[in-house]
Backbone as numpy.savetxt, mean C-alpha at the origin, in Angstrom:
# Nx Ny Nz CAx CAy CAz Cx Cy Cz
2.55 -29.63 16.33 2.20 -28.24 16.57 0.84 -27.97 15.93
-0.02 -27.33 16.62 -1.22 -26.70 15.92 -1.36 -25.56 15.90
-2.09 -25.00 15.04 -2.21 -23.67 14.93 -3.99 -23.26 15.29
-4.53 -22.52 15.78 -5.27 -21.65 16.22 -6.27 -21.43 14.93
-7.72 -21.49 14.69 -8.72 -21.34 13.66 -9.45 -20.42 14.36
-9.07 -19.73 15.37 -10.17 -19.85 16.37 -10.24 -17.63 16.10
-11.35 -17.02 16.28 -11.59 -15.89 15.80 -10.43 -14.89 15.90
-10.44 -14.16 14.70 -9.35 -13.41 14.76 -9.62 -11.73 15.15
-8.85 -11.08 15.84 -9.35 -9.76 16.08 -8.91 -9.22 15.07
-10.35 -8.11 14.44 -9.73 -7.35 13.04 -8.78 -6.11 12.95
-8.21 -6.10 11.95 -7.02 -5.04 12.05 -7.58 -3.37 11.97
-7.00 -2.79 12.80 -8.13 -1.10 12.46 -7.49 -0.95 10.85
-8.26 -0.08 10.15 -7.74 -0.17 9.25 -8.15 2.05 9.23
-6.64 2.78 8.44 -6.72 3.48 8.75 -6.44 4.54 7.08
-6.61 5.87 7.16 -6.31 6.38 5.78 -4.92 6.53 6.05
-4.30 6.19 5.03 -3.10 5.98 4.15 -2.24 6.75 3.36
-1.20 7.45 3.24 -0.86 8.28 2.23 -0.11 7.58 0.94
-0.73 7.34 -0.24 0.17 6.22 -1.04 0.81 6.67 -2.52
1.10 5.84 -3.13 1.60 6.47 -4.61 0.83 5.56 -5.35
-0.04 5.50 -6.11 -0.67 5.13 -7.20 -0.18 5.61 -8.59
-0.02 4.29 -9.18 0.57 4.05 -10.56 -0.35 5.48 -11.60
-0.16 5.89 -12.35 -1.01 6.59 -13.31 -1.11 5.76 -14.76
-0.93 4.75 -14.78 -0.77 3.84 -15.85 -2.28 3.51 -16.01
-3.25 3.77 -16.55 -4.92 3.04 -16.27 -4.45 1.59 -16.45
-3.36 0.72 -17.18 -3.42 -0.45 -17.19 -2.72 -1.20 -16.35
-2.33 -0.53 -15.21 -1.23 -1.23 -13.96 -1.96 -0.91 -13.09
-1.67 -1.92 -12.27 -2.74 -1.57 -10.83 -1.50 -1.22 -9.82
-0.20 -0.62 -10.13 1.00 -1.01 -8.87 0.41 0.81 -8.07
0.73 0.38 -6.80 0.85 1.37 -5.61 1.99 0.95 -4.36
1.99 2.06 -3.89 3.21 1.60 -2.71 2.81 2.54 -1.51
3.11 2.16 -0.12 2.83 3.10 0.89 3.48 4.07 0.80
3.21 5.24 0.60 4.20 6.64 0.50 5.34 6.51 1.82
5.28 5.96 2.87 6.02 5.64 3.67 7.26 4.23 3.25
7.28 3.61 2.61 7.81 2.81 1.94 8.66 3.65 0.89
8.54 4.35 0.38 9.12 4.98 -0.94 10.30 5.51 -0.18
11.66 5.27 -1.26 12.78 5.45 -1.34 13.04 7.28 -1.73
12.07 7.25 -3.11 12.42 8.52 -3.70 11.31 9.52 -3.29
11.83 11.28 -3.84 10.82 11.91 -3.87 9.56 11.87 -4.48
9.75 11.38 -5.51 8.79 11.14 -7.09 9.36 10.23 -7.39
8.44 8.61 -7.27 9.10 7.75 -7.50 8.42 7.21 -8.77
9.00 5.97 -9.39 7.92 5.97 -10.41 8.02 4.08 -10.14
6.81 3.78 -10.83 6.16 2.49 -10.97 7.12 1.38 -11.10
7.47 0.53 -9.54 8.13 -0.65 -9.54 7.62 -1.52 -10.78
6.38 -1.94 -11.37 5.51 -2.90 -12.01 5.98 -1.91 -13.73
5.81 -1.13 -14.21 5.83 -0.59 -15.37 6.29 0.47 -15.61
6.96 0.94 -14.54 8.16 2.43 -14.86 7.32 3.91 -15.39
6.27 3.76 -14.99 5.58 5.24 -15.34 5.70 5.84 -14.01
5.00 7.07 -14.41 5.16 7.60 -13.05 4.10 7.65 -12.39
4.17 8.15 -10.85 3.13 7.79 -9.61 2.26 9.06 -9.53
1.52 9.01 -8.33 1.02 10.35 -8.21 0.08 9.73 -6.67
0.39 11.01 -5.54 -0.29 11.29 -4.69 -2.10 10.58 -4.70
-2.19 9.86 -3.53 -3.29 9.47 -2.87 -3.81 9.21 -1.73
-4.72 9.04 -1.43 -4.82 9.09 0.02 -6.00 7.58 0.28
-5.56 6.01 0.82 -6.50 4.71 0.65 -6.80 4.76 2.02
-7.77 3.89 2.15 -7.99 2.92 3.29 -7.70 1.53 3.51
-6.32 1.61 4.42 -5.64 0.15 4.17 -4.90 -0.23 5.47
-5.49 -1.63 6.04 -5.11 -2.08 7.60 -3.78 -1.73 7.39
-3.88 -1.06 8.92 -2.89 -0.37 10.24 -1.75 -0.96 9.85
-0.41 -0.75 9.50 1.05 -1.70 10.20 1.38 -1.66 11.16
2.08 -2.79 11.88 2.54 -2.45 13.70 3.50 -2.52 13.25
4.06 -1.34 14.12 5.08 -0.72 14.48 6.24 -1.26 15.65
């Protein structure tokens, strides 16, 4: 079997609604669409999150 090297079409990449860690020393975020809770807090260090808005390739749906 081979696999394909051959050019890849790029992903749109679109704004995002996410949860960013408030920890300055954790870098954890999650897609606000992903989140379980209302106010969730930090899978990586258990603080809490807070509203953002990234630029981060499209998911298909």
């Amino acid at each position: 079997m081979s696999f394909s090297r051959g050019p890849k079409q790029p992903v749109p990449e679109v704004e995002t609604k996410v949860w960013s860690c408030t920890n300055d020393d954790c870098a954890g975020w999650m897609r606000e669409s992903f989140s379980f809770n209302e106010e969730p807090e930090c899978p990586l260090c258990q603080s809490s999150m807070a509203k953002e808005v990234r630029v981060l390739p499209e998911l298909e749906q």
